[in-house]
N, C-alpha and C positions, 0 to 999 in steps of 0.2 A: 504494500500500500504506500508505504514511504516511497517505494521508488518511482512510481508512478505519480505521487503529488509533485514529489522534486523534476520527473521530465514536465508535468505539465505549468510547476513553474519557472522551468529555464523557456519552455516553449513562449510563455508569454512574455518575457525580458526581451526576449530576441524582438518578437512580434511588435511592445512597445518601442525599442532600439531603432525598428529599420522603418516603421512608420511614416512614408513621404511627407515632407514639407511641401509646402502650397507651391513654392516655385517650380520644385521637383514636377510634382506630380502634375501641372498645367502645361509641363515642356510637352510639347508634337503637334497631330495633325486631331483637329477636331471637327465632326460635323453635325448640323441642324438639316432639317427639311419640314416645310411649312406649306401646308398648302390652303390658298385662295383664291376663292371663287373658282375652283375644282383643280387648279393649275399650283403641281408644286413643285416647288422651288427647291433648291438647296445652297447652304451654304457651308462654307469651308473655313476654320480658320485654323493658322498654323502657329506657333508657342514655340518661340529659339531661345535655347539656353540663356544666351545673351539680352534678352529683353527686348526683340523686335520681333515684328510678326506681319501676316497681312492673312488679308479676311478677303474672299474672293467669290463670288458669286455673281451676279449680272456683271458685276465691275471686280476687280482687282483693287484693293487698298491698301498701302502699308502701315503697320503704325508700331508703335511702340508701347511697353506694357510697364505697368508695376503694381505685384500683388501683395498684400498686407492678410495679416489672419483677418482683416475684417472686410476689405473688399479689393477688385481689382479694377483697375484705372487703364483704359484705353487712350492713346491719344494719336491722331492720325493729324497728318498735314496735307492739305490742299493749296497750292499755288499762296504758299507762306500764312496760311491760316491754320491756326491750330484748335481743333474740336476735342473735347477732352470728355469723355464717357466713362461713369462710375457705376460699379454692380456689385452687389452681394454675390457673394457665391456660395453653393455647396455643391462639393464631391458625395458620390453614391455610385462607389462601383466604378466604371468606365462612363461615367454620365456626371456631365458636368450641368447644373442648374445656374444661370446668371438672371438675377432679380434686379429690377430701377426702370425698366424703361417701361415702355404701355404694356408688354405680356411679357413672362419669364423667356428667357430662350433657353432652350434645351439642346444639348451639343452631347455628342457620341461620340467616344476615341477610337478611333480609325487605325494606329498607331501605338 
């Protein structure tokens, strides 16, 4: 019985140990698909180690990223104009949930 509690508390040390951080765990390829008025869409957005990324869908856009345990911060530049968008987030799995704008968006690790 002892030895069986002690694997299952080394099991969990590890488990708490390797745990992704929020940077970690948003690095890659991630996708949404949405569909209105019966026509759906998808989008794509990508997560570089380095803090840059682009979201690609009808258009192509680059931006640059920084995430906090409380939210993640988008900010894209258009012909010297910088737009800067903030979301809650929660991880569940390979499914990334972003909360703030008019509906959650929902994103799927591809990656």
């Amino acid at each position: 019985m002892r030895k069986v509690l002690s694997l299952v508390l080394v099991f969990v040390l590890v488990a708490a140990m390797c745990g992704c951080s929020p940077e970690k765990a948003i690095e890659g390829t991630w996708k949404s698909r949405n569909t209105v008025l019966g026509v759906v869409t998808e989008t794509t957005y990508v997560f570089r180690a380095d803090g840059t990324g682009e979201r690609s869908g009808l258009l192509t856009t680059a931006f640059t990223y920084t995430i906090t345990e409380d939210a993640l911060e988008l900010t894209t530049s258009v012909m010297g104009l910088e737009h800067k968008e903030s979301y809650a987030y929660r991880f569940e799995g390979k499914k990334l949930t972003l909360t703030g704008g008019n509906e959650p968006i929902v994103l799927e690790k591809v990656d």
